[in-house]
C-alpha positions as CSV (number, residue, x, y, z in Angstrom):
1,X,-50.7,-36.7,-7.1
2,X,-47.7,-36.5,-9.3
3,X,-44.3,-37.8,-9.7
4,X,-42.8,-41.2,-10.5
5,X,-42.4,-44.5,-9.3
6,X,-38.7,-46.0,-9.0
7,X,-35.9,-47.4,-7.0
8,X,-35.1,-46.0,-3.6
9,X,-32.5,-42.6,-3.0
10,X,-28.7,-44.4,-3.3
11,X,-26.8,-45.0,-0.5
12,X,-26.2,-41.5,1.0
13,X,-23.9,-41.4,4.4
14,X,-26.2,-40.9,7.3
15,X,-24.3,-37.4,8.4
16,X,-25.7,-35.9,5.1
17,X,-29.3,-37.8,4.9
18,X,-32.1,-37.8,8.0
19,X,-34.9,-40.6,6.8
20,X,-38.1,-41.0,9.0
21,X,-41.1,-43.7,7.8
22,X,-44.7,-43.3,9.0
23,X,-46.4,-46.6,9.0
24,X,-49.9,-44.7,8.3
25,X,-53.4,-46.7,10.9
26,X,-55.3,-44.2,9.8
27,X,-56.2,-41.0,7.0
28,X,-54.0,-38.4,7.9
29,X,-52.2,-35.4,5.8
30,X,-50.2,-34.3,8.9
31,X,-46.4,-35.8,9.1
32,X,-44.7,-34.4,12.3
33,X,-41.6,-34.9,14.6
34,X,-39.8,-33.6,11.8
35,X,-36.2,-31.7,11.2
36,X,-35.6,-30.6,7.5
37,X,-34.6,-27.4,5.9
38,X,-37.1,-26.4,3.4
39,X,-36.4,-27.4,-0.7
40,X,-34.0,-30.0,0.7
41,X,-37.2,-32.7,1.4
42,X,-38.3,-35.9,-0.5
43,X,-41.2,-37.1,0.0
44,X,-42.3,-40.7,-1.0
45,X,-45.8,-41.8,-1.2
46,X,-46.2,-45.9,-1.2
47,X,-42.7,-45.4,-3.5
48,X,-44.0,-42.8,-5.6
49,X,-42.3,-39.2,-5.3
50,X,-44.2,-36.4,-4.2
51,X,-44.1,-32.9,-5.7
52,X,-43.2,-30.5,-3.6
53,X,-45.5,-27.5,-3.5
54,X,-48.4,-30.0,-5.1
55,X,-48.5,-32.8,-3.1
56,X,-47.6,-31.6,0.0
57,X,-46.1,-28.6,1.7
58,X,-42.8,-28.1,3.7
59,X,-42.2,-24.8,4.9
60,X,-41.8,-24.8,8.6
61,X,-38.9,-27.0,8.6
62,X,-40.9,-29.6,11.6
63,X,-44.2,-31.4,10.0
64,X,-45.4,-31.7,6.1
65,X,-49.1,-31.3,5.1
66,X,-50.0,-33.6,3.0
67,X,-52.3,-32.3,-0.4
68,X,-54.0,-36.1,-0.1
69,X,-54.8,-37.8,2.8
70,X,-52.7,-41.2,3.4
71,X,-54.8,-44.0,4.1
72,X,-54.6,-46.9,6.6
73,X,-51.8,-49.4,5.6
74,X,-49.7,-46.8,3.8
75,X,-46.3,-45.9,3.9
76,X,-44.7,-42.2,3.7
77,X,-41.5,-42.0,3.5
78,X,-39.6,-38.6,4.3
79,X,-36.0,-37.8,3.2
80,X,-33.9,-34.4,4.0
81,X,-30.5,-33.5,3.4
82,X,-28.7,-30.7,5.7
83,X,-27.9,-27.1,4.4
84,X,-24.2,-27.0,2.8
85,X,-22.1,-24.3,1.9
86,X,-19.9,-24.3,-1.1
87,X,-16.2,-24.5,0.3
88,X,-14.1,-21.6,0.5
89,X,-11.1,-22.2,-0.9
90,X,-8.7,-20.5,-3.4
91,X,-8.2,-23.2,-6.8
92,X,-4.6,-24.5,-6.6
93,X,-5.0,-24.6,-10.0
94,X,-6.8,-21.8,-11.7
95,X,-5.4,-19.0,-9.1
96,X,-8.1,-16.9,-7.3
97,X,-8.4,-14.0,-4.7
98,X,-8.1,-14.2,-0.9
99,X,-10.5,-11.5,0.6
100,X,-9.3,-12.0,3.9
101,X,-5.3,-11.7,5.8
102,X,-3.4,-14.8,5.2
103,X,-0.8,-16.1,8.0
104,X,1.6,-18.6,6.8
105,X,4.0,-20.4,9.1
106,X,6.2,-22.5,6.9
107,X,8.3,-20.9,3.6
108,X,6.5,-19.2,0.7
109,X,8.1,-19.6,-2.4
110,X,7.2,-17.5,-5.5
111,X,8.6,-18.0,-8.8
112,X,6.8,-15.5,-10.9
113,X,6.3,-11.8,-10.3
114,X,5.1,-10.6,-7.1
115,X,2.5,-7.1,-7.4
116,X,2.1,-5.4,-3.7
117,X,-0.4,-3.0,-3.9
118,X,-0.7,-2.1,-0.5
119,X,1.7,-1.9,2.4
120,X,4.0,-4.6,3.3
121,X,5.1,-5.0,6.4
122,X,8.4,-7.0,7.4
123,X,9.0,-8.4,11.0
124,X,12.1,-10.3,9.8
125,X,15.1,-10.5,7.5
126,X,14.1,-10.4,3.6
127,X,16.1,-11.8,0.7
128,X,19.1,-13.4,1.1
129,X,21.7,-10.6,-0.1
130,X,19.8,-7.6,1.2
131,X,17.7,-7.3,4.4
132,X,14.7,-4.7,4.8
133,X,14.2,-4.6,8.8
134,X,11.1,-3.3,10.3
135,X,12.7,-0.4,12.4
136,X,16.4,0.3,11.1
137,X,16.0,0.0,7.3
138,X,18.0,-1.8,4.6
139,X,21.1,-3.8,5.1
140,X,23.4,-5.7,2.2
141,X,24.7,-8.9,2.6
142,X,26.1,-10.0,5.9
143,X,26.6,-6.3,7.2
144,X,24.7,-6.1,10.4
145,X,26.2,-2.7,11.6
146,X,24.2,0.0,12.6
147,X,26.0,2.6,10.7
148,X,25.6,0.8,7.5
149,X,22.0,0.8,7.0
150,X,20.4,2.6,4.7
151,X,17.4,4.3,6.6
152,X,16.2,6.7,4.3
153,X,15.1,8.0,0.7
154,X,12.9,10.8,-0.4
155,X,12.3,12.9,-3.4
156,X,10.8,16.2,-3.4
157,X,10.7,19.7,-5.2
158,X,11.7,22.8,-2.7
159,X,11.1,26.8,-4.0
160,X,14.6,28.3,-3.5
161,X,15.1,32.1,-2.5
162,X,17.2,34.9,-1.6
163,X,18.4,36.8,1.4
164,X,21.7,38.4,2.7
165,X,23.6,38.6,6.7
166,X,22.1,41.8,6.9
167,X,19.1,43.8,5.4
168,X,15.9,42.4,4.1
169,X,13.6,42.7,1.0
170,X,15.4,40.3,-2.0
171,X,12.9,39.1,-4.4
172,X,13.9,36.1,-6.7
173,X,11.8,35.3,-9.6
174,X,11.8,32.0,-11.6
175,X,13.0,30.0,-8.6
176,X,12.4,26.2,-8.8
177,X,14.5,23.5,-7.3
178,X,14.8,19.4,-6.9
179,X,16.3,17.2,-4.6
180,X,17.0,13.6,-3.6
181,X,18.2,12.6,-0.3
182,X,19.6,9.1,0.1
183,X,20.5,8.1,3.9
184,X,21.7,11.5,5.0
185,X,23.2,12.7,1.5
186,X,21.0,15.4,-0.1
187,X,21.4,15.6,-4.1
188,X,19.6,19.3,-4.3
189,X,19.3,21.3,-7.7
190,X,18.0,24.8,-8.2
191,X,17.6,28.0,-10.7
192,X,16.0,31.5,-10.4
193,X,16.9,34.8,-11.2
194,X,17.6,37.8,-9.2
195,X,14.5,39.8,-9.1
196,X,15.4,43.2,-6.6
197,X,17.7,43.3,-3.6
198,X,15.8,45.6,-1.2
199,X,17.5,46.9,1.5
200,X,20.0,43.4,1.9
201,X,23.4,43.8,2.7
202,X,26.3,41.5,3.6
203,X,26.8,38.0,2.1
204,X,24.8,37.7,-0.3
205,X,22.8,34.0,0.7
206,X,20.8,30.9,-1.3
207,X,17.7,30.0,0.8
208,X,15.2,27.5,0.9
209,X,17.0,24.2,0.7
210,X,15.2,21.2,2.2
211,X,17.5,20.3,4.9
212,X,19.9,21.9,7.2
213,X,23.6,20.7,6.2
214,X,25.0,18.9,9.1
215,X,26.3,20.8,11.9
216,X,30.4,21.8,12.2
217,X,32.8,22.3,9.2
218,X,30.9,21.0,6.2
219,X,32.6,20.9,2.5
220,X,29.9,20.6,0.6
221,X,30.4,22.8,-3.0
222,X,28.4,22.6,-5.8
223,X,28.9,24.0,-9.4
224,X,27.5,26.5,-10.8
225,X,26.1,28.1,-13.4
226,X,25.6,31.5,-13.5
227,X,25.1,35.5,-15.0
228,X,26.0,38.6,-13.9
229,X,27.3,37.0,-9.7
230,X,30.3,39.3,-8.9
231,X,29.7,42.2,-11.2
232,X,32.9,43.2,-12.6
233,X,34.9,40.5,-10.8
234,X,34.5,38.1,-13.9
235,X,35.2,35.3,-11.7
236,X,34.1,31.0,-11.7
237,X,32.3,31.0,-8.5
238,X,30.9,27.6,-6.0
239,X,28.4,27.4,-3.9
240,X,28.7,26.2,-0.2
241,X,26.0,25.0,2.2
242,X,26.4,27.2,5.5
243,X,26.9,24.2,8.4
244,X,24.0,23.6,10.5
245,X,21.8,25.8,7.8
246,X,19.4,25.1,5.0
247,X,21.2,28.4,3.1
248,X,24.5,29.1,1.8
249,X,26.6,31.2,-0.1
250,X,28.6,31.9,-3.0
251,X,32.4,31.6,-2.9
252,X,34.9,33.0,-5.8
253,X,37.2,30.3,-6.5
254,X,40.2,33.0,-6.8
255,X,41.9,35.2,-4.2
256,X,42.7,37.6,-6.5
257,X,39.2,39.8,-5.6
258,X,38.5,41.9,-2.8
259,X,36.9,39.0,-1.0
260,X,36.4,35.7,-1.4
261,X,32.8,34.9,-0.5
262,X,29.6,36.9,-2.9
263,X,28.6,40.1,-1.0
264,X,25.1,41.4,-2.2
265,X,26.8,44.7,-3.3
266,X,28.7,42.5,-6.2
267,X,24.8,41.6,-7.0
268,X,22.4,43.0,-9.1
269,X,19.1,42.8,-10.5
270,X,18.4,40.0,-13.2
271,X,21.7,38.2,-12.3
272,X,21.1,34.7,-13.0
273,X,22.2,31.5,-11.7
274,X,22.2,27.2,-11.4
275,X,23.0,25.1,-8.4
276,X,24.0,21.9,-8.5
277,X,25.2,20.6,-4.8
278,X,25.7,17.2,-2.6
279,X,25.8,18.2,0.6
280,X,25.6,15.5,4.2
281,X,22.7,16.2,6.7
């Protein structure tokens, strides 16, 4: 029998320690009536500690078998403590990760940066200058109306192209374009080259542009750049979004030609141009 002789487990509060004494009347190496969970067991022989595993076994979590009979007039005195889990908390001091959602009812205040990895979803009023609502968008400051909020922004690339009022079979070449659209303003930028005209005929059109302009008169014009649009009519031109359409057209910027607005017939192959338009959606 090993182990070693000395004072008595300290004062442990009963919630955390079970203790049952058997007043031994005759040999026995069976303890029952027991409630323990297994490694959390002392065992104590006349005073003397028990090995677990050498002098007795505790595995069941009810009775202990004793290795060595107990003898009339003995003591054993059996000790267990409760399964515990380590506590779940995040370190107010050394920072750590929640796993799980966190709800918070009163204020969070951050003073450092904040990372959001994920989504974040708003139900209220954010900031104090600038509100992000969870249906109607962004407000600023103490503007509440509807008309002011700024609902949308998206970047993208589009692939512009030709065509013409009438005909069919223009083929572009090199065409690439960009846009940004803020609320319902479109920033929109675009090159190619003219490849063949096929069969087209009438107004000579710019298609492909990621949003309709808005519907009724519409002013939007945009510079351009360009080689060869007009033929002989050495003229500046604009460009001008077509209201309620995701084309427009080319427009000379002098009355002095034959017409004011780019007909495919003052076109020709390898003309090149740049578009740089703002237009409303």
């Amino acid at each position: 029998m090993g182990g070693y002789i000395g004072s008595s487990v300290g004062n442990v509060a009963n919630a955390a320690e079970r203790k049952q004494t058997y007043s031994i009347t005759t040999a026995t190496t069976s303890l029952t009536g027991l409630a323990y969970t297994p490694t959390k067991v002392h065992v104590f022989h006349n005073g003397v500690r028990l090995v677990d595993g050498t002098d007795y076994t505790a595995t069941n979590g009810t009775s202990i078998t004793l290795t060595n009979a107990a003898q009339n007039g003995d003591e054993v005195v059996v000790i267990s403590y409760p399964s515990f889990q380590v506590s779940d908390t995040v370190s107010a001091a050394n920072g750590g990760t929640f796993a799980g959602n966190v709800a918070m009812s009163g204020t969070l205040g951050v003073t450092g940066a904040t990372t959001l990895s994920g989504n974040t979803t708003v139900g209220g009023t954010l900031g104090a200058t600038g509100k992000i609502t969870s249906t109607a968008g962004i407000t600023f400051g103490s503007d509440t109306a509807a008309a002011n909020v700024l609902d949308d922004y998206e970047e993208g690339t589009f692939t512009p192209d030709i065509g013409s009022s009438s005909g069919s079979g223009g083929a572009a070449s090199g065409a690439t374009g960009s846009y940004t659209k803020i609320g319902n303003t479109v920033f929109a930028q675009c090159h190619m080259s003219v490849n063949t005209l096929g069969s087209m005929s009438g107004t000579f059109f710019v298609t492909g542009f990621p949003f309709a302009a808005s519907s009724g008169y519409t002013l939007s014009q945009g510079a351009v750049r360009s080689q060869g649009i007009g033929g002989s009519n050495d003229l500046p031109v604009v460009f001008e979004m077509l209201a309620g359409n995701a084309y427009g057209r080319f427009h000379f910027m002098s009355g002095t030609s034959t017409q004011l607005t780019v007909a495919v017939s003052q076109m020709s192959a390898s003309d090149f141009f740049a578009i740089g338009i703002t237009y409303n959606v």
